[in-house]
VOGU-3710 file (C-alpha; in Angstrom, 3 decimals, decimal comma):
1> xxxxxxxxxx> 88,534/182,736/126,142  87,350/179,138/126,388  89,521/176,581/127,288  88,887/173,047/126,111  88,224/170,519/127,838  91,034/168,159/126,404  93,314/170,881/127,435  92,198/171,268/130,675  92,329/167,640/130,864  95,804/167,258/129,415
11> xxxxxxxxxx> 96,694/170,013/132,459  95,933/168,111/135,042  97,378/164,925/133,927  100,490/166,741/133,878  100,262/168,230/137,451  99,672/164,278/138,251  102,258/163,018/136,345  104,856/165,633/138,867  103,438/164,631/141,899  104,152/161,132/140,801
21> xxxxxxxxxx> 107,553/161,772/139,997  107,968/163,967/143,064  107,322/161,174/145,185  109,075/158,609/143,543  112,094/160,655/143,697  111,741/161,820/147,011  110,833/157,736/148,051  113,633/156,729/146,377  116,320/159,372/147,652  114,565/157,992/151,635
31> xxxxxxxxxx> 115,270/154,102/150,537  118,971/155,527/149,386  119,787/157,426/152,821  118,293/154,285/154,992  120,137/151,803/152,907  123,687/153,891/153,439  122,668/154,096/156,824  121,584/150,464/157,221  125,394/149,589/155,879  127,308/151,515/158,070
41> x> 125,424/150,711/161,528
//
């Protein structure tokens, strides 16, 4: 079978797009935790 080469292109845009979003999320839930911490120190 013989994968094209939109779909192989569409593939990794979407392994891109979660890594993205991983690290946002991940950034953001950091920025969260300091800012809690920042309040209470």
């Amino acid at each position: 079978m013989k994968i094209s080469k939109s779909m192989w292109e569409k593939r990794n845009k979407n392994i891109f797009l979660d890594i993205f979003i991983w690290n946002y999320n991940v950034v953001r839930e950091n920025a969260l935790t300091n800012l809690k911490k920042g309040q209470y120190n």
